[in-house]
Backbone as JSON Lines, residues from 0, in Angstrom:
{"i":0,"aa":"X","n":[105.94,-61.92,12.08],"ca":[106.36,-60.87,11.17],"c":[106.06,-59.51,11.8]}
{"i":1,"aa":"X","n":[107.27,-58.66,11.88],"ca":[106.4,-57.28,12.24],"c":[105.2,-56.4,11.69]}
{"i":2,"aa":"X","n":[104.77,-55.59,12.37],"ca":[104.03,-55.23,11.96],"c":[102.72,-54.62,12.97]}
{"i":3,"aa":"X","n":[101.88,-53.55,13.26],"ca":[101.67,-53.25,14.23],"c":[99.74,-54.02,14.36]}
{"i":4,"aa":"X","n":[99.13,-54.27,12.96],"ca":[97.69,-54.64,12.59],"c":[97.75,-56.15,12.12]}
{"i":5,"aa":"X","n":[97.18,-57.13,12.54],"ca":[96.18,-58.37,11.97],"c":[94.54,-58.32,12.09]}
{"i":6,"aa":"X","n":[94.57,-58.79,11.99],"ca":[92.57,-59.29,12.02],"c":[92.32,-59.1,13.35]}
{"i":7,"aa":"X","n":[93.42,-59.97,14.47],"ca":[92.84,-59.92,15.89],"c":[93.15,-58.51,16.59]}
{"i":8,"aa":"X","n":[93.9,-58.1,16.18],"ca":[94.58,-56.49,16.98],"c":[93.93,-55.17,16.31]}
{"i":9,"aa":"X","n":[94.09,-54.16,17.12],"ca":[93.9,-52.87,16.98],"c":[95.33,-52.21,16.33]}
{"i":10,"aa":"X","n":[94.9,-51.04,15.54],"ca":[95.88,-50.07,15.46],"c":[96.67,-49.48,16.47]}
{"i":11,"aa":"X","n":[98.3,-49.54,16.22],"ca":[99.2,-49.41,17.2],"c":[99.51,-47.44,17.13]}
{"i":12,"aa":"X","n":[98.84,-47.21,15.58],"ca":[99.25,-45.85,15.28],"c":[98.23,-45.04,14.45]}
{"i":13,"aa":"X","n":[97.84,-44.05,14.79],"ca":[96.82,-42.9,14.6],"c":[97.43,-41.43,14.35]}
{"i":14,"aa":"X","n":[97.0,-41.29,13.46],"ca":[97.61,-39.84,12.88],"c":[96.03,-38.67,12.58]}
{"i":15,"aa":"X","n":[96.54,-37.38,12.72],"ca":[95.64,-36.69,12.66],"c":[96.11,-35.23,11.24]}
{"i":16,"aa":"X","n":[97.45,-36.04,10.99],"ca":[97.59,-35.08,9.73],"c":[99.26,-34.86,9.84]}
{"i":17,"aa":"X","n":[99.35,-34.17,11.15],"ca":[100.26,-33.37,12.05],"c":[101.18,-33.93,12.79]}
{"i":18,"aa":"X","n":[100.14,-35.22,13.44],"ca":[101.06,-35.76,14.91],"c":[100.6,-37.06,14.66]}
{"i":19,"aa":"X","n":[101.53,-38.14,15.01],"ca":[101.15,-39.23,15.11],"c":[100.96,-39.61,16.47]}
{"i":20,"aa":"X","n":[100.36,-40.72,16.99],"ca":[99.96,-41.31,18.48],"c":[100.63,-42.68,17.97]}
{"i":21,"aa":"X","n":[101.25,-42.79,18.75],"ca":[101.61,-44.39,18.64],"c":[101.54,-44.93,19.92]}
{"i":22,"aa":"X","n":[100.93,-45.93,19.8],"ca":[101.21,-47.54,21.06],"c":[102.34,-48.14,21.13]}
{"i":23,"aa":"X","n":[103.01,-48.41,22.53],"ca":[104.19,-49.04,22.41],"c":[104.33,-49.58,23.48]}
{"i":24,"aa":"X","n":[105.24,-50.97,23.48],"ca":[105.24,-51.78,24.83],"c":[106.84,-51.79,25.07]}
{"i":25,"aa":"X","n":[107.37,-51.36,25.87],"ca":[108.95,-51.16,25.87],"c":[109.5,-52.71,26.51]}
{"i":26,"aa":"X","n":[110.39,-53.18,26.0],"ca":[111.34,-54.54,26.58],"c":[112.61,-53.69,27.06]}
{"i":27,"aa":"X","n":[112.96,-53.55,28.05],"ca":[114.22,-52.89,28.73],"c":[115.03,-53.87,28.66]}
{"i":28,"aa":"X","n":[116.54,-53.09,28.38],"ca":[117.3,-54.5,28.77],"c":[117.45,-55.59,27.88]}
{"i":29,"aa":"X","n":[117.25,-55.38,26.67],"ca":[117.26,-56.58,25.31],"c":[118.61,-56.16,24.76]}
{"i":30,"aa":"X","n":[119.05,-57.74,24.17],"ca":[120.05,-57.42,23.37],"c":[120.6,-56.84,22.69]}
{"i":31,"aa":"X","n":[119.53,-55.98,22.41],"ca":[119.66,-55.48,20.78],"c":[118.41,-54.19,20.82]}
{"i":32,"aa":"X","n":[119.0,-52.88,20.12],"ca":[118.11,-51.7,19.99],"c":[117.21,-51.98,18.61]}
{"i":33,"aa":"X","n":[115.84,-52.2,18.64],"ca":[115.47,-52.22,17.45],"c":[113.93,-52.26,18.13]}
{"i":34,"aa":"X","n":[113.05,-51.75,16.8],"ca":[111.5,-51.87,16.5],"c":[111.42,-53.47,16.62]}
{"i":35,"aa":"X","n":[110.33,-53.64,17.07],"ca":[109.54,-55.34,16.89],"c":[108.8,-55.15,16.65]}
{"i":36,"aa":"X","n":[108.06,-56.35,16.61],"ca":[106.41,-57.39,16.31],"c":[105.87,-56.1,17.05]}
{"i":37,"aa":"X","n":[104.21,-56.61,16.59],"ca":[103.09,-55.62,17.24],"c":[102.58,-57.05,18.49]}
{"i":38,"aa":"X","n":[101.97,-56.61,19.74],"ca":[102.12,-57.28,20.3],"c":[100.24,-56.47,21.3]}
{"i":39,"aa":"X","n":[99.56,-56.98,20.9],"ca":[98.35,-56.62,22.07],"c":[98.12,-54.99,21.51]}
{"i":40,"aa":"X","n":[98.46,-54.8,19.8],"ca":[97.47,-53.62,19.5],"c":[98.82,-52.74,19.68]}
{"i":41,"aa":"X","n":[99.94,-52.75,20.08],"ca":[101.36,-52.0,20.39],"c":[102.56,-52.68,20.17]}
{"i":42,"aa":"X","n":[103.55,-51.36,19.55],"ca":[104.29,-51.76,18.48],"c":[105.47,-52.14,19.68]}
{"i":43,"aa":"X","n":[106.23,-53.04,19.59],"ca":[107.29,-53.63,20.76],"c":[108.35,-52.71,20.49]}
{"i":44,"aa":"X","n":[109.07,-51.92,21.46],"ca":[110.47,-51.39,21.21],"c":[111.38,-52.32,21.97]}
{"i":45,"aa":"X","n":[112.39,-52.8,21.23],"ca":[113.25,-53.77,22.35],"c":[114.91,-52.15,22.73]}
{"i":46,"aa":"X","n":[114.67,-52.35,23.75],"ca":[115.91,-51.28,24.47],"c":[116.78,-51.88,25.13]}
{"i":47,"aa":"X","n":[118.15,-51.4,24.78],"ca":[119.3,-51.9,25.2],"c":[119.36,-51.13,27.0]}
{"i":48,"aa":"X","n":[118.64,-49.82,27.06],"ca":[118.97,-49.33,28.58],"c":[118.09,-50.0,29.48]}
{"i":49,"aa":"X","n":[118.68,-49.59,31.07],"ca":[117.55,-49.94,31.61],"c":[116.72,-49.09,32.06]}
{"i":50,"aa":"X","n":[115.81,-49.76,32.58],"ca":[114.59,-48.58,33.22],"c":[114.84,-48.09,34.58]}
{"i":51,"aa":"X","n":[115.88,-47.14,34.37],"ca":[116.24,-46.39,35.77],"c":[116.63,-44.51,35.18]}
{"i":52,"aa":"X","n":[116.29,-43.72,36.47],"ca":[116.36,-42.51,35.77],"c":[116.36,-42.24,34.67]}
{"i":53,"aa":"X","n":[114.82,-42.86,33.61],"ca":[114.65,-42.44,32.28],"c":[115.63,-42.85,31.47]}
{"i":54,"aa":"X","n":[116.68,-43.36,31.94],"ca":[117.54,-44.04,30.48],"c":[116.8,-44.45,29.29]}
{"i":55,"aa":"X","n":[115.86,-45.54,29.52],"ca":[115.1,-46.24,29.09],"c":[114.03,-45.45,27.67]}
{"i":56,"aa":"X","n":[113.48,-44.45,28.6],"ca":[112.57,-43.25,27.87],"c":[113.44,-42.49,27.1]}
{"i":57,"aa":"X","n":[114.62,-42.32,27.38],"ca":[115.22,-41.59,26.72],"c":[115.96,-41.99,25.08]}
{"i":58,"aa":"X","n":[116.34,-43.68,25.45],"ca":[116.58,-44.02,24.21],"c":[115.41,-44.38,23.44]}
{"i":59,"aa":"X","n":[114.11,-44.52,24.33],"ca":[112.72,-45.12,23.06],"c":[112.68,-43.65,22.14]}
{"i":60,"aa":"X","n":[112.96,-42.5,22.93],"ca":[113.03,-41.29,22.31],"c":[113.87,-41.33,21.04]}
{"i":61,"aa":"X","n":[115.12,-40.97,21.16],"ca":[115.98,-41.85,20.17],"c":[115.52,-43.06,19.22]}
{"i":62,"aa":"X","n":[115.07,-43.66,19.61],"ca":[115.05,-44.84,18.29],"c":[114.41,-44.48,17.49]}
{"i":63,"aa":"X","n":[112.96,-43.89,18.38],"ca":[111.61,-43.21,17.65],"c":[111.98,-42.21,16.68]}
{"i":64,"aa":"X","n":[112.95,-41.38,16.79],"ca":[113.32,-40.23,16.3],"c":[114.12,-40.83,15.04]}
{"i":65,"aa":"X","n":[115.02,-41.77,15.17],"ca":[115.69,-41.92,13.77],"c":[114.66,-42.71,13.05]}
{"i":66,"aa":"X","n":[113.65,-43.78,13.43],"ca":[112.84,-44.32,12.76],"c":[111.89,-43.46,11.8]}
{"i":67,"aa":"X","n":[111.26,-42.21,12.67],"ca":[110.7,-41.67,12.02],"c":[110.81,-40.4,11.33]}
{"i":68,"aa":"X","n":[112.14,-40.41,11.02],"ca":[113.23,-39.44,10.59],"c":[112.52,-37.36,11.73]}
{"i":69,"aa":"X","n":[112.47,-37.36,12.29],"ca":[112.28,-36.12,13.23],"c":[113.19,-36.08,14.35]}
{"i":70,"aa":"X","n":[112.98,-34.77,14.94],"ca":[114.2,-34.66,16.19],"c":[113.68,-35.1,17.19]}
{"i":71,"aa":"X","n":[114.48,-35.39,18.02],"ca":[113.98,-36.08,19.07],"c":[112.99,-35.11,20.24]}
{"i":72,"aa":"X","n":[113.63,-33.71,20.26],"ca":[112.48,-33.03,20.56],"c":[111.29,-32.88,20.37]}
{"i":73,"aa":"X","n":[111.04,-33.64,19.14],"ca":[109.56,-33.41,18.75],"c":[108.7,-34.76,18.95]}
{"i":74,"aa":"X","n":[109.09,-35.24,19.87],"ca":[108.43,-36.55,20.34],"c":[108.32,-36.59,22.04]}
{"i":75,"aa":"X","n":[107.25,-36.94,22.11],"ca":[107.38,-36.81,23.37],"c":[106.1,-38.03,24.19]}
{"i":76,"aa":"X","n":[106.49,-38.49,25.5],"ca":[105.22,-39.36,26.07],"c":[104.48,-38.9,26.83]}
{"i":77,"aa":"X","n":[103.2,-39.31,25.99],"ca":[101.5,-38.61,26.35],"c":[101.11,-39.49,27.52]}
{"i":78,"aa":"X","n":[101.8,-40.58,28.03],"ca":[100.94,-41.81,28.63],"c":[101.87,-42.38,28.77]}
{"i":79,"aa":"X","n":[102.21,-43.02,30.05],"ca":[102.81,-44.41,30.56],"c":[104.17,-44.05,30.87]}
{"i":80,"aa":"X","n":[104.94,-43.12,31.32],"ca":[106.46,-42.43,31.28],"c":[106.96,-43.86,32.64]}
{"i":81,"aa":"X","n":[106.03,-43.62,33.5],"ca":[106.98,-44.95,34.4],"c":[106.43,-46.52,33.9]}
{"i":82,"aa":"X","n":[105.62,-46.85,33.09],"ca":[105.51,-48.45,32.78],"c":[106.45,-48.64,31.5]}
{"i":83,"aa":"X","n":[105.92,-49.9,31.64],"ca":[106.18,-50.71,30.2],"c":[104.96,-50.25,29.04]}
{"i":84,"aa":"X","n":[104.13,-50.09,29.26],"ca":[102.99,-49.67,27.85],"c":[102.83,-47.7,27.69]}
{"i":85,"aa":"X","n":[103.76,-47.51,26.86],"ca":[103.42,-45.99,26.63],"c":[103.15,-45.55,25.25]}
{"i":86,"aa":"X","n":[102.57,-44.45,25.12],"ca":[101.67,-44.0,23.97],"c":[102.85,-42.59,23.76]}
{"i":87,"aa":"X","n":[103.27,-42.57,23.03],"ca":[103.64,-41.43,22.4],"c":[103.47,-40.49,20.94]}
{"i":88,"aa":"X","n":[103.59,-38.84,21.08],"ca":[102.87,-38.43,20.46],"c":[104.45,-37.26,19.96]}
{"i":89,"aa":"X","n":[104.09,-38.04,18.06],"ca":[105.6,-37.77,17.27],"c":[104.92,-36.77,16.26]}
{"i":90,"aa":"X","n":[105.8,-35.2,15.78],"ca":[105.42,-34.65,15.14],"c":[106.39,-34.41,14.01]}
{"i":91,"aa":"X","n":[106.09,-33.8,13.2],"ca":[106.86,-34.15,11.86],"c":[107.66,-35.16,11.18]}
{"i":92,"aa":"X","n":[107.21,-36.11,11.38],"ca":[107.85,-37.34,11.01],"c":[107.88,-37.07,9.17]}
{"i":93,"aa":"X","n":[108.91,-37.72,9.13],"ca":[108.97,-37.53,7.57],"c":[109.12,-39.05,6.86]}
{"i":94,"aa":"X","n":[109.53,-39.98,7.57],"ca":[109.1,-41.42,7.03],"c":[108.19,-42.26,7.7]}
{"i":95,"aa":"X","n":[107.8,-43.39,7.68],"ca":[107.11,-44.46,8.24],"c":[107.65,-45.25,8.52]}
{"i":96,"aa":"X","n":[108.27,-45.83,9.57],"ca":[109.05,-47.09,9.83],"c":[108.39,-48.71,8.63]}
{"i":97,"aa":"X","n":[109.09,-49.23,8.45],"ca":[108.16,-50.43,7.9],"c":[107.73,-51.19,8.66]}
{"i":98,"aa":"X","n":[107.86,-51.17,9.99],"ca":[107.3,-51.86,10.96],"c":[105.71,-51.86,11.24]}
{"i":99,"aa":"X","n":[105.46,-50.16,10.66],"ca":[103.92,-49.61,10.98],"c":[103.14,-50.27,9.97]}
{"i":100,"aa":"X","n":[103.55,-50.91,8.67],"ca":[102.56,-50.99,8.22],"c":[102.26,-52.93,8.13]}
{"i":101,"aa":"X","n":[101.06,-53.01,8.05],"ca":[100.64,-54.74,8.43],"c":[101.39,-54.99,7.08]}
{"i":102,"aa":"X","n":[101.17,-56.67,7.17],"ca":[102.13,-57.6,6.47],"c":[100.81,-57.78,5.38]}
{"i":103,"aa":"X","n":[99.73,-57.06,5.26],"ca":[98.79,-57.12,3.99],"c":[99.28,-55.95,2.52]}
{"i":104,"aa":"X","n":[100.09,-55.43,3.19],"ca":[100.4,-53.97,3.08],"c":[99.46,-52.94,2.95]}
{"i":105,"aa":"X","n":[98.09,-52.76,3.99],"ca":[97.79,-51.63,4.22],"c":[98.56,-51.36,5.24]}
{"i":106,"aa":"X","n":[98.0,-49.62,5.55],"ca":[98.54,-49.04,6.0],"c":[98.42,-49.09,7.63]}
{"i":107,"aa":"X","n":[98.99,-49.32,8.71],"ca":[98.05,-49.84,9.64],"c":[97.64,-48.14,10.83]}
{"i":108,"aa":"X","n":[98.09,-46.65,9.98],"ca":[97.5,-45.95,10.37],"c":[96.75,-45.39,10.14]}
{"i":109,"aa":"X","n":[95.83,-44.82,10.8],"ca":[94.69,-44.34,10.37],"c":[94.14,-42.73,10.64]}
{"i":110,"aa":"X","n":[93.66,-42.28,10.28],"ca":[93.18,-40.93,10.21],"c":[92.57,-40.41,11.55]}
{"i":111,"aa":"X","n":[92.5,-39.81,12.31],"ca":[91.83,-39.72,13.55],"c":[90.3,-38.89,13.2]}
């Protein structure tokens, strides 16, 4: 089930009021553009581009941005721009994906 928190994992997402931090493990190259499972404490993005000249970064930008209803300018990666595990840091978000929150229904972010 998605979701970014269980018992065995860490929080995938941390907020400080303002900005959120999120964990994320990118799948390049998947069938299909969409949020996944939490996977090792980070929320899975599956991406249709590949990982060449930022395609890749550019649509996690995009997905991130309609998920969390903000412009895509206002997201940006704090950590990991050439791997698969990057941390990005989203500001004005105006919804919560339902992906973020565990399948207990707390909330699986937390206050910094």
């Amino acid at each position: 089930m998605p979701g970014c928190s269980d018992a065995q994992t860490k929080t995938c997402a941390v907020t400080d009021g303002e900005n959120i931090v999120l964990q994320t493990r990118v799948q390049t190259r998947s069938s299909r553009l969409a949020l996944g499972q939490s996977e090792n404490g980070r929320l899975k993005l599956r991406l249709t581009a590949p990982p060449v000249d930022g395609q890749a970064n550019q649509q996690a930008i995009k997905l991130l941005s309609k998920a969390f209803g903000t412009a895509p300018s206002r997201i940006r990666i704090i950590r990991g721009e050439m791997g698969r595990n990057k941390t990005f840091e989203i500001s004005g978000a105006t919804k919560i994906p339902p992906e973020i929150e565990a399948n207990s229904g707390q909330k699986t972010f937390k206050q910094g």
